[in-house]
KEPALO-813508 format. One line per field, with one value per residue (C-alpha): chain; x, y, z; residue number from 1. Coordinates in steps of 0.5 Angstrom, whole numbers, plus 500, padded with zeros to 3 digits. Each point is the difference from the previous one (the first is absolute). Layout:
REM residues N
paza	A ...
px	X ...
py	Y ...
pz	Z ...
lumdren	NUM ...
REM end
This chain:
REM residues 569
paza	A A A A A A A A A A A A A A A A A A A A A A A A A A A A A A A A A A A A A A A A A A A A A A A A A A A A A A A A A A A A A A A A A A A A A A A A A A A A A A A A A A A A A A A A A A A A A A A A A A A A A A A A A A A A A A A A A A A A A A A A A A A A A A A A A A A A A A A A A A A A A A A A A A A A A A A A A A A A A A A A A A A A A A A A A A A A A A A A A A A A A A A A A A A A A A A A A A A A A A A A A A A A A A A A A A A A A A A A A A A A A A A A A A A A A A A A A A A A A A A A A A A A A A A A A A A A A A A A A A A A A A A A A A A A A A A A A A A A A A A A A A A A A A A A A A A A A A A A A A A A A A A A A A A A A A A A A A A A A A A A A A A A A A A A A A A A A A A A A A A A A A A A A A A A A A A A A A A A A A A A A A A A A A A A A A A A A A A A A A A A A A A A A A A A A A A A A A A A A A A A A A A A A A A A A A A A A A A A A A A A A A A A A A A A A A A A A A A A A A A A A A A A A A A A A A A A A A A A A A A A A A A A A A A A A A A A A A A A A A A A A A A A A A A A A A A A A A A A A A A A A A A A A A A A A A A A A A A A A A A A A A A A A A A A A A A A A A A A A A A A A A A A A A A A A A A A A A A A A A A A A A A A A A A A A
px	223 498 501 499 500 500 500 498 498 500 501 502 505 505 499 503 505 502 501 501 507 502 496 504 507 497 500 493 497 505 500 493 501 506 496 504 496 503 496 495 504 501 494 497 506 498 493 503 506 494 495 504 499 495 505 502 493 499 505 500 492 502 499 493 497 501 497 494 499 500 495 495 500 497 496 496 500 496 496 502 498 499 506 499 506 500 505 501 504 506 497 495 500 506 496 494 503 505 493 495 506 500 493 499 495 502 495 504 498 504 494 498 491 497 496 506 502 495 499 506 500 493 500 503 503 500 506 502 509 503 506 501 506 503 507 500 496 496 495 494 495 504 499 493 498 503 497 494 502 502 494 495 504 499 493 500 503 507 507 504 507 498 497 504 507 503 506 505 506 504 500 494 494 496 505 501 492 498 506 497 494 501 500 505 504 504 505 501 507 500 506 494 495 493 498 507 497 497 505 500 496 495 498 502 496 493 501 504 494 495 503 505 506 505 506 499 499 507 502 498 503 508 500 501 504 505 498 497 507 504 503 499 494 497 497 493 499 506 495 493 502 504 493 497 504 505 494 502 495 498 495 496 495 501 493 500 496 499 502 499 505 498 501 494 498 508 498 498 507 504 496 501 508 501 495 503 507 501 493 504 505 495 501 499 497 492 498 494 496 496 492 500 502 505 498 499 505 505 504 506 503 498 504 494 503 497 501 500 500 506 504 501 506 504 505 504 508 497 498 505 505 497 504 498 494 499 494 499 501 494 496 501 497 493 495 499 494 495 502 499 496 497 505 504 496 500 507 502 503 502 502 498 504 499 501 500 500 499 497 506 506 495 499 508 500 495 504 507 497 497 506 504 494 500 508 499 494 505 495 500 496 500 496 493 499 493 497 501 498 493 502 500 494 497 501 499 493 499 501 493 496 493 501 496 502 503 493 499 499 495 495 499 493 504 508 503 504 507 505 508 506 499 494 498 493 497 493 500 492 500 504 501 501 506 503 501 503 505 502 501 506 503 507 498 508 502 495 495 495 499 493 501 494 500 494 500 504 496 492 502 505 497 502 506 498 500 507 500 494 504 506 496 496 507 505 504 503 494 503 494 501 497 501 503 504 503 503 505 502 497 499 508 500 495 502 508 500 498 494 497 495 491 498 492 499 493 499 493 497 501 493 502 506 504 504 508 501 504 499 497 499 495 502 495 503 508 497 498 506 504 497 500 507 502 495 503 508 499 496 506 504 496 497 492 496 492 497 494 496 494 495 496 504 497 497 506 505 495 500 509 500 496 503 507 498 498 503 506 496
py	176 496 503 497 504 497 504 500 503 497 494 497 506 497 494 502 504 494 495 502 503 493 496 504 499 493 501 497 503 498 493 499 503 494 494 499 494 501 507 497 495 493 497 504 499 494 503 507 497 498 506 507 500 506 505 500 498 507 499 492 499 505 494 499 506 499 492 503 505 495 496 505 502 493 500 506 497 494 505 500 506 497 497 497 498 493 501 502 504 503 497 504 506 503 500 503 506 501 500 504 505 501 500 493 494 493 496 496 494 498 496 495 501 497 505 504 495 498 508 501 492 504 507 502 493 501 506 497 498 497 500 496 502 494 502 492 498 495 506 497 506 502 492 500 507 498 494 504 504 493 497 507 501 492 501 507 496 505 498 500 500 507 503 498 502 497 503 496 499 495 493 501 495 504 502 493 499 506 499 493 502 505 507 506 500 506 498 505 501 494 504 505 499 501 506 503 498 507 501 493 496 499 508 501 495 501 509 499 496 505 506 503 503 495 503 507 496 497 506 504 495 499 507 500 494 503 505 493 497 505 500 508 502 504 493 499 493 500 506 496 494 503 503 494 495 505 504 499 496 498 502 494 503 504 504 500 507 501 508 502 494 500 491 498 494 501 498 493 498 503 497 492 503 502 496 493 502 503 495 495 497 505 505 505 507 498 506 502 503 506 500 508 507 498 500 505 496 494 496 500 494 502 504 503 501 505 497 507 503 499 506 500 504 498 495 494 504 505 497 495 506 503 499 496 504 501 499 507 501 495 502 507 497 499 504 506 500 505 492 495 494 496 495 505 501 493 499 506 496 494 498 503 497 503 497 502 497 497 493 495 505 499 492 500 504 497 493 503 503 494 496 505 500 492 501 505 495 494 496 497 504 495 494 499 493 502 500 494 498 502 497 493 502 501 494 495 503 499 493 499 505 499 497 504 506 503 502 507 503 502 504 507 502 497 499 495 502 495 504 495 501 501 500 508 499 500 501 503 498 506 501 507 497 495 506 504 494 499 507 500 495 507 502 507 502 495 497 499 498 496 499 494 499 495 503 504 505 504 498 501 506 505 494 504 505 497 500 508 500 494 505 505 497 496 505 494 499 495 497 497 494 497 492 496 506 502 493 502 507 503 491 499 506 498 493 501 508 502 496 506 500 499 496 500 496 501 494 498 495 502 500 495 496 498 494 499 498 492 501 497 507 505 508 500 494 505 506 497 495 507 504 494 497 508 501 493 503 507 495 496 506 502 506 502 498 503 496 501 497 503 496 505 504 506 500 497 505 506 497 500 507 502 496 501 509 500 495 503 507
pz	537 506 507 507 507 506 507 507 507 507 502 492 499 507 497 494 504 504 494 493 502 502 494 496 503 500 492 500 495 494 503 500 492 500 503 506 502 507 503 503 506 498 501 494 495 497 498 498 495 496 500 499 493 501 500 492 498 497 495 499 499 494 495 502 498 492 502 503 495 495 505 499 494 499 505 497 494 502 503 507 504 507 504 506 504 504 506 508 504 497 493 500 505 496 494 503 502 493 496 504 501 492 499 497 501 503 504 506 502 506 504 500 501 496 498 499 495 496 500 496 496 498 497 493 499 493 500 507 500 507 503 505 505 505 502 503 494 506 503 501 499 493 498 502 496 495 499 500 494 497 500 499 492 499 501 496 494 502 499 506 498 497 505 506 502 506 503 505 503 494 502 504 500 496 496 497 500 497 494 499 499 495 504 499 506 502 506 506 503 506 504 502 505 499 504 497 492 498 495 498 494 506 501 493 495 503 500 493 497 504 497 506 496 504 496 505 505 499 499 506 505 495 501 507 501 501 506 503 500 502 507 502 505 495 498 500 500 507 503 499 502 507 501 499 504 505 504 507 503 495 496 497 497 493 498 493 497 494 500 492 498 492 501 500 506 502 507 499 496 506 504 498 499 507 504 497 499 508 504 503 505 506 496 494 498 499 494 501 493 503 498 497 504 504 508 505 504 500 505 502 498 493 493 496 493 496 492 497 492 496 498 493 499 505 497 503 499 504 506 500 499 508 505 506 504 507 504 501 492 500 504 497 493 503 499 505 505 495 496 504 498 505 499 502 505 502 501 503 506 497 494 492 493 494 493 493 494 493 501 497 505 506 497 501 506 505 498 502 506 502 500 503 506 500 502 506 502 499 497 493 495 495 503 502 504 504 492 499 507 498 494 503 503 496 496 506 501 491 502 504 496 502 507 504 503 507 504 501 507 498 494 500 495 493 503 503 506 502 504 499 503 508 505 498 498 508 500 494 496 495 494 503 506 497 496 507 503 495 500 507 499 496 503 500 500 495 497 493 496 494 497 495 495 494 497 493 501 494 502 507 500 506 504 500 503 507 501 501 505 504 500 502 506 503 499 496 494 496 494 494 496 494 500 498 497 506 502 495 504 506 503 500 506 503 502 501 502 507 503 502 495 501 493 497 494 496 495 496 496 493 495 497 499 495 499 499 493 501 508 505 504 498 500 506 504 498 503 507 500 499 505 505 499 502 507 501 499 504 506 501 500 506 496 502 493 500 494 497 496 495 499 497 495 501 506 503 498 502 506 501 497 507 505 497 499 508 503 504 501
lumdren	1 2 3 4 5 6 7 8 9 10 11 12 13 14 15 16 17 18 19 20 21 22 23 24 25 26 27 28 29 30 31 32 33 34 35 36 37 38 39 40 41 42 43 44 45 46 47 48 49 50 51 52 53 54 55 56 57 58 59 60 61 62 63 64 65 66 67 68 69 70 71 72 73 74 75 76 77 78 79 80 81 82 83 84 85 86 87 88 89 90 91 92 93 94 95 96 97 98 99 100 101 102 103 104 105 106 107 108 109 110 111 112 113 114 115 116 117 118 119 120 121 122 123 124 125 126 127 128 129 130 131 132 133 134 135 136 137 138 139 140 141 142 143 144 145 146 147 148 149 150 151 152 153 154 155 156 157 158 159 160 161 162 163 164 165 166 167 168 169 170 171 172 173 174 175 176 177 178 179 180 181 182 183 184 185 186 187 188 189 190 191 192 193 194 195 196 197 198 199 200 201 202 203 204 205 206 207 208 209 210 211 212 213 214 215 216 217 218 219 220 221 222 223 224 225 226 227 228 229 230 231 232 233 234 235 236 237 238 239 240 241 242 243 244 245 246 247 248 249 250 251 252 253 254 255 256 257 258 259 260 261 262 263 264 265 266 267 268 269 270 271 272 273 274 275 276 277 278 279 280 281 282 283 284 285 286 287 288 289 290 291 292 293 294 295 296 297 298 299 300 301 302 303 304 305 306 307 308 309 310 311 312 313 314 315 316 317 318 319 320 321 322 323 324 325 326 327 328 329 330 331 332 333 334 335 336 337 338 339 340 341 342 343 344 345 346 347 348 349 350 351 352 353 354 355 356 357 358 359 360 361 362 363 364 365 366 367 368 369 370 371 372 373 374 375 376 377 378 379 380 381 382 383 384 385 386 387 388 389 390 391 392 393 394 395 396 397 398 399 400 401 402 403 404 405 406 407 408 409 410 411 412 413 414 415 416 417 418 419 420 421 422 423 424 425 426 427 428 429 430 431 432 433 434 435 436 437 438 439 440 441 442 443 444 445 446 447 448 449 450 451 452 453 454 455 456 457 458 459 460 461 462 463 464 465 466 467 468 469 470 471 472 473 474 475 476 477 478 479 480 481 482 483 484 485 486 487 488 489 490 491 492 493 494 495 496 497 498 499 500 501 502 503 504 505 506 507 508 509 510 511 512 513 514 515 516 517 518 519 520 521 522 523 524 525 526 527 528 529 530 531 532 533 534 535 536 537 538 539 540 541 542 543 544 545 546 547 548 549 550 551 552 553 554 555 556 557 558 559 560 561 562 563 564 565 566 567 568 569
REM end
């Protein structure tokens, strides 16, 4: 039976004291389970009348199961062992987690780097199936992929049609391209946002076909919709996302720590769920997915929330049965000083949630939270207009691919230095030089750190590392984010939530580029576009962006590691 827990203690534990009496006199739950459209003001009810149906998902993708089995099976017996999914954001964050949480492999091509490409059109083709995800059916990077793999099983003398599926919404561009030519196409629910799809054809089809057990996890979350849509105070959807939205004052920083939670990489999907539904409007909660042990200190702006083991034997009727608790009953269930963790340590004045749960009952928790703190935000949680602003960037700069480029301030050993944004850089002639004055610009009471790298997030992975040496030399939360992948999550905030974040952003040449099949655009020429079309947008919005750009790879980026490890110190 599945199981869900959530408790609290601090600052998270009045907020649920202060809020859920009232949503659940609001009959907020129910109604977000009914579709009420109208919960979120005026303003988001046109947009909410067509994105809630992620709440019957559980049993309404139930038909999809026997197709993806079936799907599979074919596959197999064509000798297909690999499959590589084509998609962004919500299409391909879901399924990421749902196969590495069952143990399962999937190769996730949500870049849009050349060498990143032509790595994924290259290995194992030959027992390679694709499924290419596009909720709009018009997303440039999955359209672009796709034409790779296209070209790629031409030239391997490999039928297309039986190793591409391409899942959409119905009546999508792609929808009727691919069936015209001859693709298998399995249509997503279009009443359900992207980042609400994890239960859709698009975090289903790929993890099916992958050998996820999709059923169970259909299963673990129908078995605690019933909890998640029940007016009572002991509903742990209404008690996280008063946590998460109710604080006073706000605390926008939500510190995601991975405290023996058996869903693998869960952190990431949260991330793009809470950080696109909330940043907007000069608000929101920025997520902040912690880089190993939890610190030794945190900040007062911040909820640190501990995503621990489920347990396994406790059930669904139980829970829901208990009657409504207490902060001090809350605060009872935690572990005694002999147990404190070092996130219990971290929190102990200010804020801890602690969540527990199967993958698919947190999958539908953390979207019915969501909501609920999108409604105490006031804000719409189900539009993304800063996406696609930088979208139409991007676009714009595509147009005049191969016009010369901005000229740096100046070029530091094998990086290229531009500062955008405001008048920040001063004197500042040294890469170390540059970092430090960007983070002068760093609130040190409100304020964050983005570190954006369009590079390849397999090759160059300990770049990530970066992102806890910040947090600990500037006391502030640091966020890290591979393009152009984090467009799609953590981008929405940073340029509609507060402007009270510092930005460096790590580009590259690739190896080698790789041209778009049937485009007049390279992979390269996409990449950069990407990267420039979202420094352009964060600049406009008067937020301080370091650039930085490696003309040597290696060296280059050896060279960031340093600066951004002692800068700041």
């Amino acid at each position: 039976m599945s199981s869900l827990e959530v408790s609290a203690r601090g600052a998270a534990a009045d907020a649920i004291t202060a809020h859920v009496p009232t949503l659940v006199q609001d009959e907020v739950a129910s109604r977000i389970f009914a579709q009420d459209a109208t919960l979120w003001g005026k303003a988001a009810e046109e947009e909410a009348g067509k994105r809630l149906s992620w709440v019957g998902l559980p049993r309404s993708s139930r038909p999809l199961l026997g197709e993806i089995a079936a799907l599979r099976e074919e596959l197999r017996e064509d000798g297909v062992s690999r499959i590589v999914l084509c998609g962004m954001g919500g299409s391909s964050l879901a399924p990421e987690v749902i196969c590495a949480t069952a143990g399962v492999d999937i190769v996730v091509l949500d870049s849009s780097s050349p060498d990143v490409v032509r790595r994924a059109v290259t290995t194992h083709l030959d027992r390679t199936a694709v499924v290419v995800s596009s909720k709009s059916g018009s997303t440039v990077e999955t359209d672009s992929q796709r034409r790779a793999f296209e070209a790629a099983f031409a030239d391997a003398g490999i039928d297309a049609t039986r190793r591409i599926v391409v899942v959409t919404d119905p009546g999508s561009p792609l929808d009727a391209e691919a069936r015209g030519a001859g693709y298998r196409v399995i249509n997503a629910d279009p009443d359900v946002g992207g980042r609400y799809s994890a239960l859709t054809a698009f975090g289903l089809v790929p993890s099916g076909l992958a050998g996820a057990d999709i059923g169970a996890l259909l299963d673990d979350a129908e078995a605690v919709a019933d909890l998640l849509a029940a007016d009572d105070e002991g509903n742990p959807a209404l008690r996280l996302g008063a946590a998460m939205g109710g604080t006073k004052p706000l605390r926008d920083k939500l510190v995601l720590v991975d405290a023996g939670t058996e869903n693998v990489g869960f952190g990431a999907w949260a991330e793009q769920l809470i950080a696109e539904s909330t940043g907007k409007d000069g608000t929101g909660i920025l997520p902040v997915v912690a880089d190993g042990e939890a610190p030794d200190h945190t900040y007062e702006d911040a909820n640190v929330v501990r995503l621990v083991a489920s347990t396994e034997d406790d059930d669904v009727e139980t829970l829901a049965d208990q009657p409504p608790r207490h902060p001090d009953s809350i605060a009872a269930e935690q572990p005694g000083p002999a147990d404190e963790t070092r996130e219990d340590k971290a929190a102990e004045s200010g804020s801890l949630i602690t969540v527990a749960g199967t993958l698919g009952a947190q999958l539908l928790l953390w979207e019915v939270a969501t909501a609920v703190a999108g409604r105490l935000l006031g804000i719409n949680p189900f539009d993304q207009p800063d996406v696609e602003s930088a979208k139409k960037a991007a676009r714009g700069l595509l147009d005049q691919a191969g016009s010369s480029a901005e000229e740096p301030a100046f070029v530091d050993g094998s990086v290229e230095v531009r500062a955008l944004g405001g008048d920040w850089l001063g004197d500042a002639h040294t890469l170390p030089g540059a970092v430090s004055a960007l983070l002068e610009q760093l609130d040190d009471t409100s304020g964050y750190v983005a570190v954006m790298a369009y590079l390849d997030r397999e090759e160059d992975a300990d770049l990530e590392q970066v992102a806890r040496t910040l947090f600990d030399h500037t006391g502030r939360p640091v966020t890290f984010g591979w393009g152009p992948r984090f467009l799609h999550s953590t981008g929405q905030y940073h340029k509609g939530g507060p402007a009270n974040g510092v930005f460096i952003q790590v580009t590259a040449d690739p190896e080698e580029d790789l041209a778009v099949p049937g485009r007049e655009f390279t992979f390269g020429d996409f990449i950069a576009a990407q990267a420039g079309g979202d420094a352009q947008v964060l600049a406009e919005h008067g937020r301080p962006v370091l650039r930085l750009h490696l003309t040597n790879h290696h060296r280059g980026l050896s060279q960031v590691r340093s600066a951004l490890s002692t800068s700041g110190a």
